[in-house]
C-alpha positions as CSV (number, residue, x, y, z in Angstrom):
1,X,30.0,2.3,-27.6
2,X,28.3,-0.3,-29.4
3,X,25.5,0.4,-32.2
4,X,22.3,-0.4,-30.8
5,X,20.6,-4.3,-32.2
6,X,17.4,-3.5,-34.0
7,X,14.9,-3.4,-31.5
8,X,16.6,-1.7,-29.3
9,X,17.7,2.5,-29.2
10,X,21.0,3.8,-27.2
11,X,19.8,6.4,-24.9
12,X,22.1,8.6,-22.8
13,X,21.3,9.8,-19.3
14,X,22.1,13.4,-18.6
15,X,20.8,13.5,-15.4
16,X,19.1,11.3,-12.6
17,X,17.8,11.9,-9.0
18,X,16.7,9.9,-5.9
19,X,12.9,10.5,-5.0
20,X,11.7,9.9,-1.6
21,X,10.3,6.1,-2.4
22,X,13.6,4.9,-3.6
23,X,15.2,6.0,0.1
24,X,12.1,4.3,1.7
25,X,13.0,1.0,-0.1
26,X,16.5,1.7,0.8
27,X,15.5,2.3,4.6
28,X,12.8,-0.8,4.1
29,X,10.3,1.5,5.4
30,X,8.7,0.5,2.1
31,X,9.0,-3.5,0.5
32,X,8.7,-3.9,-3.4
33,X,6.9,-7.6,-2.0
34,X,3.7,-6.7,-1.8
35,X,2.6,-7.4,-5.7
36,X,2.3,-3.6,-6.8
37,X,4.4,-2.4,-9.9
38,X,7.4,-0.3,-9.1
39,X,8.4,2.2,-11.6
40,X,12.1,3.6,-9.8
41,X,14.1,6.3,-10.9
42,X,11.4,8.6,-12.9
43,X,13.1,11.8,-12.4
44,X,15.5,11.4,-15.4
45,X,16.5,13.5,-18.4
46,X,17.3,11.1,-20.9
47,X,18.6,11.7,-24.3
48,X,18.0,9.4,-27.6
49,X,21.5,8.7,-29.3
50,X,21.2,6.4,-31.2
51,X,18.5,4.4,-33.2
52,X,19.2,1.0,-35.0
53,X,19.0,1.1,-38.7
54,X,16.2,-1.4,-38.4
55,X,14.0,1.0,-36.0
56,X,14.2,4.0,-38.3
C-alpha cells in the first residue's frame, strides 16, 4: 500500500454496516436531492495506520 501524502492519514476499515437510510436511498424511498447534508456509512470501526511524516 502506498505511504499516505502529507495531509492525508491511511486508515483501515475493520468493519462497516448498512443502516436503515442507506436502504431507503437504495429503495428511493428517500432522495439525497433535497439540499440536506448526507453523512452515509456512520456505523464503522475504523482503524489509523498510517500517518504521513508531515502530519506527525
Amino acid at each position: 500500500m502506498p505511504e499516505p501524502a502529507a495531509d492525508e492519514v491511511r486508515i483501515t476499515v475493520a468493519a462497516a454496516r448498512v443502516c436503515l437510510s442507506d436502504l431507503h436511498l437504495i429503495d428511493g424511498s428517500l432522495s439525497m436531492s433535497d439540499g440536506n447534508a448526507w453523512n452515509l456509512g456512520l456505523a464503522c470501526k475504523l482503524t489509523v495506520d498510517m500517518l504521513s511524516r508531515v502530519a506527525c
